[in-house]
N, CA, C and O of each residue as an XYZ file, in Angstrom:
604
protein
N     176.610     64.218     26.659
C     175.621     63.203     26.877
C     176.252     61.847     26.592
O     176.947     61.659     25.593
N     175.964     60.808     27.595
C     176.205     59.640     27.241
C     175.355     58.772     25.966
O     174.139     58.756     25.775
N     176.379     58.107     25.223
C     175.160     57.457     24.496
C     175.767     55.824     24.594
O     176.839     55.223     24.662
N     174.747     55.647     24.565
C     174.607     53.635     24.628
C     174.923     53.244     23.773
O     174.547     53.802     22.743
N     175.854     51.983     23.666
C     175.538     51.387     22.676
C     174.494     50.206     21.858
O     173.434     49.950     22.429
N     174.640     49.866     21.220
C     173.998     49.504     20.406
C     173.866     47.924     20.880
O     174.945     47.382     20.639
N     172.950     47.014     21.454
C     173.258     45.537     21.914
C     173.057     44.790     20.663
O     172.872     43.610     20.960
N     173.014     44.969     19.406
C     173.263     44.299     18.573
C     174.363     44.389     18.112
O     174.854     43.430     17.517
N     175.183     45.823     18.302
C     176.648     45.759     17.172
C     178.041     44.842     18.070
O     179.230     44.823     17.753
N     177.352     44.142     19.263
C     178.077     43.078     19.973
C     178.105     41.953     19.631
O     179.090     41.254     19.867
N     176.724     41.361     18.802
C     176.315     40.010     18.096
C     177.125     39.810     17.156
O     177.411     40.864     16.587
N     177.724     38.734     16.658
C     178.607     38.651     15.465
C     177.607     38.493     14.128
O     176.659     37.742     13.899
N     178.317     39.649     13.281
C     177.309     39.610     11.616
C     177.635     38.587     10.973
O     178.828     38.298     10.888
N     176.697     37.833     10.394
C     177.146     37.179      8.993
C     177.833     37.537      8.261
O     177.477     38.675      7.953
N     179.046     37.130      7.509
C     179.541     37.595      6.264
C     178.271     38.171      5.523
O     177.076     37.962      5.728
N     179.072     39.157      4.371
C     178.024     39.742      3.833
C     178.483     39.014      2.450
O     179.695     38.933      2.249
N     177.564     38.470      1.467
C     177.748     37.657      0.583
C     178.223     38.536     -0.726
O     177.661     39.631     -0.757
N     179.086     38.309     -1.756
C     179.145     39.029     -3.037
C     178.571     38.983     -3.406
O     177.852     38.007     -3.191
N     178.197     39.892     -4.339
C     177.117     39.765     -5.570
C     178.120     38.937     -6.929
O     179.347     38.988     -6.854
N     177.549     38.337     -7.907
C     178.056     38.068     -9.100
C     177.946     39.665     -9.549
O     177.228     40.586     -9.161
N     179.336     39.527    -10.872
C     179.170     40.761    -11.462
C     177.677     40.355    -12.428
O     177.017     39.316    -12.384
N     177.452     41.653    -13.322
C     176.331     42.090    -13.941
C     176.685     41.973    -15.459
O     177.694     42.581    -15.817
N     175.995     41.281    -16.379
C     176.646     41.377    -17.736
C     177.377     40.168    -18.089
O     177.509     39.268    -17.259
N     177.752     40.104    -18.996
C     178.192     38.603    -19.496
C     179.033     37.840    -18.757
O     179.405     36.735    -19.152
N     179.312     38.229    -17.910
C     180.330     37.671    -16.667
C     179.353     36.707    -15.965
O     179.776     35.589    -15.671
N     178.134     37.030    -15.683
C     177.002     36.468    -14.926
C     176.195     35.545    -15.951
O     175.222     34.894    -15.571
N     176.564     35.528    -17.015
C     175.790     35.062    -18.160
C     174.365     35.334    -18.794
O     173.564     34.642    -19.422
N     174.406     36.841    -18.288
C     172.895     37.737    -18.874
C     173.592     38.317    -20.027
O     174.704     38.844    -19.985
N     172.705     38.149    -21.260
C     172.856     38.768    -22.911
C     173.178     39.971    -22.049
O     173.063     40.311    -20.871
N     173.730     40.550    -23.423
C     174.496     42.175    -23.372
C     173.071     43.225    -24.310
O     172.629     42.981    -25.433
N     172.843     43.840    -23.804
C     172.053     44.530    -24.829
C     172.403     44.557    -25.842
O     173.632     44.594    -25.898
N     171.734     44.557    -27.118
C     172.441     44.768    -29.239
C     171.221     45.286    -29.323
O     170.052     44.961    -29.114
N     171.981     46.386    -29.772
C     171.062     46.974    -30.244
C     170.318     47.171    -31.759
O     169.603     48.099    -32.140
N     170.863     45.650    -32.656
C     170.028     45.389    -33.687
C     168.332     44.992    -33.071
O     167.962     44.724    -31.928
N     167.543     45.097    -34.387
C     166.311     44.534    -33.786
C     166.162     43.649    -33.818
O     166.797     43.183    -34.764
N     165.338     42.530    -33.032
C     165.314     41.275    -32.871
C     163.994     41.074    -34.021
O     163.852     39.872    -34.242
N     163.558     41.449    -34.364
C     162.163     41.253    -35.315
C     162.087     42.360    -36.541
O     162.652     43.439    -36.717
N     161.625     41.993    -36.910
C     161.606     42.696    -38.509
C     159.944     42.125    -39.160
O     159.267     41.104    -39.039
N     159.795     43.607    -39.968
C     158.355     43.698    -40.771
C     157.546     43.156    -39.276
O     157.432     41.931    -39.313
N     157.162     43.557    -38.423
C     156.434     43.771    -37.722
C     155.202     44.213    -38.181
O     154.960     45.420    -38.223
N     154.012     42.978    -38.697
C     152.361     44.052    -38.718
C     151.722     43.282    -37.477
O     151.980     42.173    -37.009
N     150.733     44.328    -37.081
C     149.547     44.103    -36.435
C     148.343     43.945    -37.690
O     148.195     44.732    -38.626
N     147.389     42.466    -37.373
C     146.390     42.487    -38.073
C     145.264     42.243    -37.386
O     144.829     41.092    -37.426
N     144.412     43.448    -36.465
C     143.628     43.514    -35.140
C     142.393     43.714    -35.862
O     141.375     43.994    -35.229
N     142.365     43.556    -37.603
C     141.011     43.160    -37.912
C     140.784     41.676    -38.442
O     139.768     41.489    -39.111
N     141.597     40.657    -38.215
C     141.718     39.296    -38.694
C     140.148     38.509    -37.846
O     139.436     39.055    -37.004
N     140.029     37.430    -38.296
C     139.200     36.922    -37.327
C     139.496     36.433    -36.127
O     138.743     36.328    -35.159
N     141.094     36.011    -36.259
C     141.329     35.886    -34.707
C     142.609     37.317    -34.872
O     143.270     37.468    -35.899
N     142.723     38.180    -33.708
C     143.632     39.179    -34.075
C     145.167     38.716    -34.071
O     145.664     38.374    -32.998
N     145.741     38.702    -34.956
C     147.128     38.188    -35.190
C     148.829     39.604    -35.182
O     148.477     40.703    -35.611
N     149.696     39.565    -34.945
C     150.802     39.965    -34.691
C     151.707     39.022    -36.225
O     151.671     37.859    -35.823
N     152.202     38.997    -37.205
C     153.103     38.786    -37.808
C     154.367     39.198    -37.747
O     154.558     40.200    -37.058
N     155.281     38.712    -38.270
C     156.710     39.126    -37.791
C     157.870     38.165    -38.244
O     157.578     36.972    -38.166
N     159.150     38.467    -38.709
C     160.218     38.089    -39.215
C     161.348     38.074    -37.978
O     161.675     38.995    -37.230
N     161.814     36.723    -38.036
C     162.839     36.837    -36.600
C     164.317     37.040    -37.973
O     164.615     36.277    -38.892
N     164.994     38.489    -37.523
C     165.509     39.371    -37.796
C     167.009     38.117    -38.679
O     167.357     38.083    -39.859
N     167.421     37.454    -37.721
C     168.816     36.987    -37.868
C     168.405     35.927    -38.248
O     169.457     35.419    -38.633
N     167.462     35.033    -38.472
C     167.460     33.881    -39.162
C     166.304     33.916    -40.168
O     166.060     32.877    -40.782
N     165.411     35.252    -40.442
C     164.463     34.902    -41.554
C     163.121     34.575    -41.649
O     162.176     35.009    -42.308
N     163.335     33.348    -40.495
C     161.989     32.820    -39.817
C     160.880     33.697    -39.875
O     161.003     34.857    -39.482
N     159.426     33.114    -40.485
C     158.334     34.369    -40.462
C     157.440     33.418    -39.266
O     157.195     32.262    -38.922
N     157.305     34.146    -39.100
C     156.137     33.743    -37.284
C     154.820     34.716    -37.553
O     154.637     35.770    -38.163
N     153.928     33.727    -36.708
C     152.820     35.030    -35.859
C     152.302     34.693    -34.476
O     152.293     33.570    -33.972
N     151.812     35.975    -33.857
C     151.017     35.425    -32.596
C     150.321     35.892    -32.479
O     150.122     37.001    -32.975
N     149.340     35.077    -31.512
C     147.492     35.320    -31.563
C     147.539     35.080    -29.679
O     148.417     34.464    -29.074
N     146.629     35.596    -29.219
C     146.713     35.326    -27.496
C     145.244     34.903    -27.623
O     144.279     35.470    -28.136
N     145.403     33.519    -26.880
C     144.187     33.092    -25.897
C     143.037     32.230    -27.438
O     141.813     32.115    -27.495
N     144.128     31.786    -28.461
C     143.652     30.936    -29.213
C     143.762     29.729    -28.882
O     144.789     29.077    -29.067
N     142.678     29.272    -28.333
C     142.937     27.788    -28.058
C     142.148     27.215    -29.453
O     141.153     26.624    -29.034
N     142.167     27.175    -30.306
C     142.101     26.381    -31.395
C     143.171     26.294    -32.652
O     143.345     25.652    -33.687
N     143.742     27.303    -31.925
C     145.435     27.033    -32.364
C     146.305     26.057    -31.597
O     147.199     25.324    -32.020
N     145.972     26.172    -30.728
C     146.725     25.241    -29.921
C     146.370     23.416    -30.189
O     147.266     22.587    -30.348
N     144.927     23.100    -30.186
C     144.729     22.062    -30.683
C     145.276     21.934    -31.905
O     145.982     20.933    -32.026
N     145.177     22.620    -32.841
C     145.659     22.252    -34.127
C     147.464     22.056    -34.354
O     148.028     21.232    -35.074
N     148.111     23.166    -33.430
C     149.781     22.570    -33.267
C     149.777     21.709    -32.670
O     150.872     21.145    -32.683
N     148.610     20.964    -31.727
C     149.603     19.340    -31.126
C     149.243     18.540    -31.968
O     149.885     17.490    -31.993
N     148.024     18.716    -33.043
C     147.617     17.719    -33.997
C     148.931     17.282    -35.012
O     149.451     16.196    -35.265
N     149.215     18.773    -35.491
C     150.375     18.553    -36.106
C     151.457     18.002    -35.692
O     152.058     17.187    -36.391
N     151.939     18.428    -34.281
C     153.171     17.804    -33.902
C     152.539     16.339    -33.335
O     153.345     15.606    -32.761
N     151.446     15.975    -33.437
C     151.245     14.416    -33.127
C     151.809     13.552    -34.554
O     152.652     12.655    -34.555
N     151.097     14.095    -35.703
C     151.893     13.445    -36.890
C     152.787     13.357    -36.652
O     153.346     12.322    -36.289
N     153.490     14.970    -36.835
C     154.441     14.517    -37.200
C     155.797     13.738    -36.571
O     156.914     13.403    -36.964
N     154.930     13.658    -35.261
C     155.984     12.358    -34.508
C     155.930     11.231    -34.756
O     156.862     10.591    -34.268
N     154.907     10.416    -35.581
C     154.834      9.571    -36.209
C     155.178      9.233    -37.586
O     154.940      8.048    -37.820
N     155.530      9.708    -38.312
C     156.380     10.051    -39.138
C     157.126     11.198    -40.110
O     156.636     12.120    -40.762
N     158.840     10.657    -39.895
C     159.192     12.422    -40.096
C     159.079     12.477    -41.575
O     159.565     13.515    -42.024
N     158.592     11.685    -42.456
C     158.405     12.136    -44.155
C     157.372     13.049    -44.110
O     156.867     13.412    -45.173
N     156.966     13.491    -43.034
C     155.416     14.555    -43.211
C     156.210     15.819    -43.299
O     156.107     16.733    -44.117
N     156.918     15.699    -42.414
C     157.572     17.055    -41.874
C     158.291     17.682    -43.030
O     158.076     18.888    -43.153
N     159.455     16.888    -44.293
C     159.585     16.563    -45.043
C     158.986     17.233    -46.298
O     159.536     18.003    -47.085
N     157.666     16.730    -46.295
C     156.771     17.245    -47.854
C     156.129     18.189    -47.577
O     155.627     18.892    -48.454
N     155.910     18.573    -45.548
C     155.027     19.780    -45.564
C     155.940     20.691    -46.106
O     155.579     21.307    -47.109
N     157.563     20.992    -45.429
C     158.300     21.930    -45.819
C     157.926     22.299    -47.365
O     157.249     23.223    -47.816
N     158.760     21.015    -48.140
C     158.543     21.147    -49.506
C     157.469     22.329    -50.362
O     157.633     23.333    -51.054
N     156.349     21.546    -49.857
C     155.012     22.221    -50.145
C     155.246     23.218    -49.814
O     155.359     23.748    -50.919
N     155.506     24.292    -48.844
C     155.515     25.073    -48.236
C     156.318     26.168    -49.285
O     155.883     27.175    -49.845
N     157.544     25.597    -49.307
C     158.125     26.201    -49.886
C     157.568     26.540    -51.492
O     157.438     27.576    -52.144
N     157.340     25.218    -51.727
C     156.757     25.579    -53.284
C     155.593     26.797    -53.436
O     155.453     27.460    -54.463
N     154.902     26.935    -52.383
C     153.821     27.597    -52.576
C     154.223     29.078    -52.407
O     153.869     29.894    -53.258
N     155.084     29.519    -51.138
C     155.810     30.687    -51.048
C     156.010     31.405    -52.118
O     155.576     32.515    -52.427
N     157.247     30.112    -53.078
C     157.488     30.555    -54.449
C     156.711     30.922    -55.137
O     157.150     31.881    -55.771
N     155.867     30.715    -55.353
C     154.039     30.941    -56.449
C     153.389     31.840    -55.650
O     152.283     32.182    -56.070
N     153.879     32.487    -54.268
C     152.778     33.522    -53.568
C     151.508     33.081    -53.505
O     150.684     33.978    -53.684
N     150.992     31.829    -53.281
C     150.026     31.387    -53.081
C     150.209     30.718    -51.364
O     150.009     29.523    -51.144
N     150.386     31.151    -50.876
C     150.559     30.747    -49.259
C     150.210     31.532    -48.228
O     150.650     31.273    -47.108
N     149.431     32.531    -48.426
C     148.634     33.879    -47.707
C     147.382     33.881    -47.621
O     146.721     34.474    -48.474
N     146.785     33.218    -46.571
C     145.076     33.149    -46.317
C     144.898     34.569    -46.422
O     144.183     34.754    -47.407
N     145.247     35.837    -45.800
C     145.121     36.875    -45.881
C     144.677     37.708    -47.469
O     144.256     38.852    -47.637
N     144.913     36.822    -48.291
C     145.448     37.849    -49.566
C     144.109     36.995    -50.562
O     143.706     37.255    -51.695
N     143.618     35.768    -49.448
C     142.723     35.029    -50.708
C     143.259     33.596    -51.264
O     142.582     32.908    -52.028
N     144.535     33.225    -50.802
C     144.700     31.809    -50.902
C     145.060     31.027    -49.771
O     144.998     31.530    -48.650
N     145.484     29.678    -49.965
C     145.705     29.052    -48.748
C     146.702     29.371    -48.246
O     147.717     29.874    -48.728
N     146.278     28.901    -46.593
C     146.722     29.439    -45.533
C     148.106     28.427    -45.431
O     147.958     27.470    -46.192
N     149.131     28.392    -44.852
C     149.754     26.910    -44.767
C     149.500     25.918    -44.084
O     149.708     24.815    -44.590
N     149.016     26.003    -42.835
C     148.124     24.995    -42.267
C     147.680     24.486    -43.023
O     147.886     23.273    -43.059
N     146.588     25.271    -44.341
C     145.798     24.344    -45.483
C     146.666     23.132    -46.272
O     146.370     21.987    -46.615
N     147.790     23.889    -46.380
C     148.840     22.472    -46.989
C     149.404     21.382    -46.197
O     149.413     20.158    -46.322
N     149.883     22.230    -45.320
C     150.242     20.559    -44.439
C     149.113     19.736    -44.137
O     149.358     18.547    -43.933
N     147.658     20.211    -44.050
C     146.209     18.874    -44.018
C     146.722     18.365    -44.984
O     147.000     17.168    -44.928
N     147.064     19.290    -46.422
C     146.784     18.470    -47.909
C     147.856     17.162    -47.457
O     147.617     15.977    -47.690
N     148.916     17.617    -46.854
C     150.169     16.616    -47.256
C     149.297     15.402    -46.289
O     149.209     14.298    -46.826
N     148.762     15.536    -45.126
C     148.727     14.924    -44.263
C     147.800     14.024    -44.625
O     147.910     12.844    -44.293
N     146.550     14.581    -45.512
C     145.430     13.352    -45.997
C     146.448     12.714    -47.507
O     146.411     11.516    -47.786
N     147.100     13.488    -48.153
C     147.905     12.394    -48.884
C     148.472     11.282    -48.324
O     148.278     10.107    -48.636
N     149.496     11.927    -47.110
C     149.368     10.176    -46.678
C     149.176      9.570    -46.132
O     149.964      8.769    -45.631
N     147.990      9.653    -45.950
C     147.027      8.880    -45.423
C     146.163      8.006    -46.470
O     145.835      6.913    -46.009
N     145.769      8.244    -47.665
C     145.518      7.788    -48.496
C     146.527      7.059    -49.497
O     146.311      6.549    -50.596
N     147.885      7.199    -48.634
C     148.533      6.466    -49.988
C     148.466      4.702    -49.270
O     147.929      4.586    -48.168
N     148.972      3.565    -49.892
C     148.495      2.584    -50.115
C     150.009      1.558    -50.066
O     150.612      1.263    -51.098
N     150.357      1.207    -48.977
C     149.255      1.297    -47.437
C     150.019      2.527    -46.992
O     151.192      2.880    -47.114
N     148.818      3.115    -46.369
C     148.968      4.373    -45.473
C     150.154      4.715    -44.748
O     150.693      3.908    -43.990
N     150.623      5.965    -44.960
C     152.026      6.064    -44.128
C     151.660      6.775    -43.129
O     152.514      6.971    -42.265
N     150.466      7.298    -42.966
C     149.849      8.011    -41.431
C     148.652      7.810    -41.036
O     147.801      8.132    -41.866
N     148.145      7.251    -39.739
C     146.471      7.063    -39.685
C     145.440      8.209    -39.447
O     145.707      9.410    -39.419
N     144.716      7.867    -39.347
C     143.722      9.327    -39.335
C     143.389      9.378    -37.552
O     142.499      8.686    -37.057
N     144.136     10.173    -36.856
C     144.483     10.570    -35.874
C     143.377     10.898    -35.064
O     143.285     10.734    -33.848
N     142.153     11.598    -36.201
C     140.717     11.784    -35.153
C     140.005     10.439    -35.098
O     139.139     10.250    -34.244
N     140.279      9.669    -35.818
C     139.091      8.108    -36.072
C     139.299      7.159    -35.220
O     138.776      6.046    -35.194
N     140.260      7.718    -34.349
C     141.330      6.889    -33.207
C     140.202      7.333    -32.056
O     139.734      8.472    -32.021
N     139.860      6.362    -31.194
C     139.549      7.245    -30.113
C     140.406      7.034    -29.048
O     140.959      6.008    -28.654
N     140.429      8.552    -28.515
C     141.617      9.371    -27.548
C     141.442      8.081    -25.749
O     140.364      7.584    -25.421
N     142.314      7.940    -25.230
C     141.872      8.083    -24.113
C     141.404      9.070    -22.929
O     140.698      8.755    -21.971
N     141.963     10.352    -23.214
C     141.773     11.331    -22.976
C     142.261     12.151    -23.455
O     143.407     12.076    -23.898
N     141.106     13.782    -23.537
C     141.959     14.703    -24.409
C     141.415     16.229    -24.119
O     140.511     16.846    -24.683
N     142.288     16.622    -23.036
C     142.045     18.143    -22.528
C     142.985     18.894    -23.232
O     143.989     18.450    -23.787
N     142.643     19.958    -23.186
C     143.439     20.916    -23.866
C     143.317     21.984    -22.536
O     142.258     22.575    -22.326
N     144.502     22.166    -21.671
C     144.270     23.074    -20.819
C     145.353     24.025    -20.867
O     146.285     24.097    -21.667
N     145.036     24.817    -19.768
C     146.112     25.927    -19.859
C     147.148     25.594    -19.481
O     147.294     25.183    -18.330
N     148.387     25.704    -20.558
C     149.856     25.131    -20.246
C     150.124     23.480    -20.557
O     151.096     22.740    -20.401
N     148.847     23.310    -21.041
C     149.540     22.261    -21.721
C     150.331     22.116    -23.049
O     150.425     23.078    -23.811
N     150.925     20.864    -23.342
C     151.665     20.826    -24.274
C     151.972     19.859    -24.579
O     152.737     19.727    -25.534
C-alpha cells in the first residue's frame, strides 16, 4: 500500500527550545529535609482560631489567623507608628522582651497579650512631654479602607 505523506513534515519546524535544568542550577531551593517550623500548635478554640509556631532556624515565634481583618487594621496601625518614629520600635522590643523573661506575655495563659504592650509603649509616648508620637486615631484619615490585599 502506498502511504502519503504527511503535508506538514514539509513545513519547516521551529527550533525546539531547551528547557533550563531543574534544581539549583535554575535557582529553585533543593529540598532539606530539616523542618522549617517547630512547636507547631493549633488553637481552633481561641476566639479568633489561631496556628502558633517557631520559625525553626532563626527562633522567631509567629502565629496565623485567616480572614482576620481586625488584625490587619491593627498591624498597619502599628507599622503606621512605627514609621514615625523608630524609638517605638525600640522600647516595644525591649518591653517585649522583658515580659517574655517574667512569662507574663501570653494572653492565652491570663496575661497580656504583646500587642497589649506595644499600646502601653505607644500611649507612653504619646504622653511624654512634648509628645514623641501623636494619637493616630484623633487625626482624621483622608481615607481609610481596609480591603482585600491591602497593605
Amino acid at each position: 500500500m502506498y502511504e502519503e505523506e504527511d503535508p506538514r513534515a514539509a513545513q519547516p519546524q521551529p527550533p525546539q527550545q531547551q528547557r533550563p535544568p531543574a534544581g539549583p542550577a535554575r535557582g529553585l531551593p533543593v529540598w532539606d529535609p530539616k523542618p522549617v517550623f517547630a512547636e507547631v500548635k493549633a488553637i481552633p478554640t481561641a476566639r479568633m482560631p489561631v496556628v502558633k509556631f517557631v520559625h525553626a532556624s532563626t527562633g522567631i515565634h509567629a502565629d496565623v489567623t485567616v480572614n482576620n481583618r481586625l488584625a490587619l487594621a491593627n498591624t498597619k496601625l502599628l507599622r503606621d507608628y512605627a514609621a514615625i518614629d523608630p524609638r517605638l520600635r525600640q522600647l516595644a522590643l525591649a518591653v517585649k522582651l522583658w515580659a517574655k523573661s517574667r512569662r507574663v506575655n501570653d494572653a492565652y495563659i491570663g496575661t497580656l497579650s504583646s500587642y497589649a504592650y506595644v499600646l502601653m509603649c505607644i500611649s507612653h509616648l504619646q504622653r511624654r512631654s512634648p509628645p514623641v508620637l501623636p494619637v493616630l486615631q484623633a487625626m482624621e484619615p483622608k481615607t481609610f479602607r481596609l480591603e482585600h490585599g491591602e497593605t
